[in-house]
N, C-alpha and C positions, 0 to 999 in steps of 0.2 A: 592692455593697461586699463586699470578698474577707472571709469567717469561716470558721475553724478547721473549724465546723461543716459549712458548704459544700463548703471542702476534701474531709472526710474522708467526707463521703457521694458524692462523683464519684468519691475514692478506691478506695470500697467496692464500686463499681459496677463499675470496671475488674478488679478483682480478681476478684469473683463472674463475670463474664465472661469471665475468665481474660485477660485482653489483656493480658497482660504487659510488652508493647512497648511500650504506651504508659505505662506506671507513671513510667518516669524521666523520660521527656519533661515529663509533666504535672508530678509534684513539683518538675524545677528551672523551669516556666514559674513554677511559685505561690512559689519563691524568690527569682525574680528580681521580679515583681511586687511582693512584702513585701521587695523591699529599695528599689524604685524609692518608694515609701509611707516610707519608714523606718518599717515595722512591724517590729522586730526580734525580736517573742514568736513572730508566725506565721511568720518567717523560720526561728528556732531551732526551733519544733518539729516546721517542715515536714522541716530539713535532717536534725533527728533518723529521722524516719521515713525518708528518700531514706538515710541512714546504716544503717539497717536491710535495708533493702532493697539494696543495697550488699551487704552481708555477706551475708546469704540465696541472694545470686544469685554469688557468687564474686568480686566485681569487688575485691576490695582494695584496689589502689592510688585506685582511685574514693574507694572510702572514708575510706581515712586520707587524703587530697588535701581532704577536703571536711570532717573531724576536725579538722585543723588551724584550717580558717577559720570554723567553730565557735568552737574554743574562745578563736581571738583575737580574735574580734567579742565575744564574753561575758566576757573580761578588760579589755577597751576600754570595756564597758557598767559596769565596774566589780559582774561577777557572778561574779568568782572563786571565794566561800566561800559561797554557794549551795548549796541542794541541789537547784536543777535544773544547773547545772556537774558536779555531781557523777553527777548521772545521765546529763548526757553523755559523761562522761570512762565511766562504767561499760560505755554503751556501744562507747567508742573498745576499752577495753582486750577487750569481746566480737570485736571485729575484730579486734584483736593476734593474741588466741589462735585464733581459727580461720583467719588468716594463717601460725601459728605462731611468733608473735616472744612465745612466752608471757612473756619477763621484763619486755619493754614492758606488757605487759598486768599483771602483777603490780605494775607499778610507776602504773601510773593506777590500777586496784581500791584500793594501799594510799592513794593521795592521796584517792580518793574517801570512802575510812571513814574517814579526819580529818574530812572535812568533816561527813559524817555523822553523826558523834558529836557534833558541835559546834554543828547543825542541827537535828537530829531526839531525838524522845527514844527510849532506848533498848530500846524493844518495838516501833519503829512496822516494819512489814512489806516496807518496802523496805532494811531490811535484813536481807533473805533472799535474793533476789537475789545481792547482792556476799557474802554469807557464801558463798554456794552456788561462784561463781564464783575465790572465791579458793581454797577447798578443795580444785578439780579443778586449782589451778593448784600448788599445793602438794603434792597426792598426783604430779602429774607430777613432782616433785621428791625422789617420794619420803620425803616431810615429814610421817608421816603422824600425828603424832599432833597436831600445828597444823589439819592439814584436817580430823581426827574433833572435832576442840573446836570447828570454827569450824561444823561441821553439826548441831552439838549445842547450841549458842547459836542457831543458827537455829531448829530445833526448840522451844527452850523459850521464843520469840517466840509461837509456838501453843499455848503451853502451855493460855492459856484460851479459847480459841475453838474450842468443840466442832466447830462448823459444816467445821472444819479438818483433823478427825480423821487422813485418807486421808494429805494433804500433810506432817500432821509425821510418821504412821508413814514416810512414805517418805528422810524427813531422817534419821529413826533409821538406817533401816533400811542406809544408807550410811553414816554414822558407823560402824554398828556392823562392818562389812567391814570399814572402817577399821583399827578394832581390833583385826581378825583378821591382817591387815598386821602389826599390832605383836606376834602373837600373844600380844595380851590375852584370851584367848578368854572368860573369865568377865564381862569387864567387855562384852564383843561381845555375848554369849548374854543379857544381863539387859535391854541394849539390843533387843535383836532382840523378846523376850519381850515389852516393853512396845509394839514395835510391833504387834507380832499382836494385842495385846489392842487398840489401837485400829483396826485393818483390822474384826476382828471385830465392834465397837461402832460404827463407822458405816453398818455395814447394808448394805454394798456390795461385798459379796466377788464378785470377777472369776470369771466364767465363761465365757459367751463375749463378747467384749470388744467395745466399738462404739469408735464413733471416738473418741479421744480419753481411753480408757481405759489406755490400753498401758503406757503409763509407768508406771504404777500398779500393773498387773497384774506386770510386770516388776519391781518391788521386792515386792510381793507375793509372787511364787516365790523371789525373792531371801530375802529373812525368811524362809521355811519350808526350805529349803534351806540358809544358815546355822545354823539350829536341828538341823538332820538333820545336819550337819558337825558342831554342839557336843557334841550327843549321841553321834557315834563317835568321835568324841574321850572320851570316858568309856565308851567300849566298852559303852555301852547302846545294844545294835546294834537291838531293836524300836524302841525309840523314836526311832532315824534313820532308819530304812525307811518307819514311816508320817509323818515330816516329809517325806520323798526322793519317797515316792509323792504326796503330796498335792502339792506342789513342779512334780512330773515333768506331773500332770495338770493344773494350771493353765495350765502352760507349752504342753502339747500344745493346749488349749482357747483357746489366745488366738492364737498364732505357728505351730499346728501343728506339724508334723516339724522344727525346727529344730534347729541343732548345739545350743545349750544344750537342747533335751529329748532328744535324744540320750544327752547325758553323763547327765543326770539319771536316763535308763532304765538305764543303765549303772551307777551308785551304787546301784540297787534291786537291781538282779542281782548285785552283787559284794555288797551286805550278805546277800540271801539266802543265795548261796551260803557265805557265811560262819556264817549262824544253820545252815543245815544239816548244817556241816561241825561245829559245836558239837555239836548232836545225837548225830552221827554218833561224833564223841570226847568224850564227857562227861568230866570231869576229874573 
């Protein structure tokens, strides 16, 4: 008997062996199987993952071709207000946007957080995801102070789960650029602040980075690097130098020589030469 479980351990196998080739083959065989069965739960959650995979791999039209017959077998199942509808629509609108038809995609993310509002109650953690999703589709728009409230509501989902520390500093930590967008800078800087205090407090500050650390480390320089901007913004040039150097050397220690540690060496050497030029003209 074909199980979810079954599935996704022949899945795992192909993948860990990297056989790529066969990934599609086998998800639309265990599709067309769960539908010869009319198992429609292993259906929807195989086409989800073959949806994924879709998207990952470029095939878009694959994707949305196979979105479609999704979403009209789970309206025919009478699963429209659903919060697994909603997580596949969340998915459809992740193909939109990296298709680039981002207003289709804004336009299934907002159908999805009806439902979700209507389903879930309102701290549960999948909605962090569509908050995340809708934000980047919003700052494309230039929107930006709907996308810093909508990652700022994600954030305070984490508020009580210590265990979470790393993930909401990094919610902040892009809210608070947000900000900088709107050049809120004070409301950025306070933001920023309370992320370093939780980078700090969960005992995991990036150094050199393993797998699966980067994103992390990457808002991480981001936050001490906003902080180094807030500060020359208030012409307290020490105290953006050593946000800018500590910044510059994460960055170097994760991604090595890259254009952002670059700029970043760049921001130490123009504050220097600027504390020296003070020196040099005391007023």
């Amino acid at each position: 008997m074909m199980t979810i479980d079954g599935i996704f351990a022949q899945l795992n196998g192909l993948i860990e062996r990297r056989e790529w080739d066969k990934v599609e083959p086998f998800l639309t065989g265990c599709m067309e199987n769960a539908s010869e069965l009319k198992n429609y739960g292993i259906y929807i959650t195989i086409g989800n993952e073959l949806l994924d995979f879709y998207r990952e791999t470029g095939q878009f039209e694959k994707a949305l071709n196979l979105s479609e017959d999704i979403l009209l077998l789970m309206e025919e199942l009478q699963l429209e207000e659903t919060e697994h509808f909603a997580t596949v629509m969340i998915n459809v609108a992740a193909v939109c946007q990296a298709a680039g038809r981002d207003e289709e995609a804004y336009r299934y993310d907002v159908r999805a957080l009806k439902i979700y509002e209507q389903a879930l109650s309102g701290g549960d953690i999948r909605f962090i995801r569509l908050y995340q999703n809708m934000s980047m589709l919003l700052e494309s728009r230039k929107e930006f102070e709907e996308a810093a409230m909508l990652l700022e509501k994600a954030a305070s989902i984490l508020e009580n789960k210590p265990e979470e520390k790393e993930q909401r500093a990094d919610l902040l930590t892009s809210a608070a650029l947000l900000r900088f967008k709107q050049e809120k800078y004070e409301e950025g800087e306070e933001l920023l602040k309370l992320a370093l205090s939780l980078y700090e407090a969960s005992g995991n500050l990036p150094g050199e980075a393993e797998d699966g650390e980067e994103l992390h480390c990457a808002h991480y320089s981001a936050a001490l690097s906003g902080l180094g901007e807030a500060a020359f913004r208030r012409e307290d040039y020490e105290t953006a130098l050593a946000f800018y150097e500590k910044a510059a050397s994460v960055s170097a220690s994760t991604f090595g020589e890259s254009e952002g540690t670059r700029l970043l060496c760049e921001n130490c050497a123009a504050i220097v030469q600027l504390l020296h030029s003070d020196c040099q003209n005391p007023s």
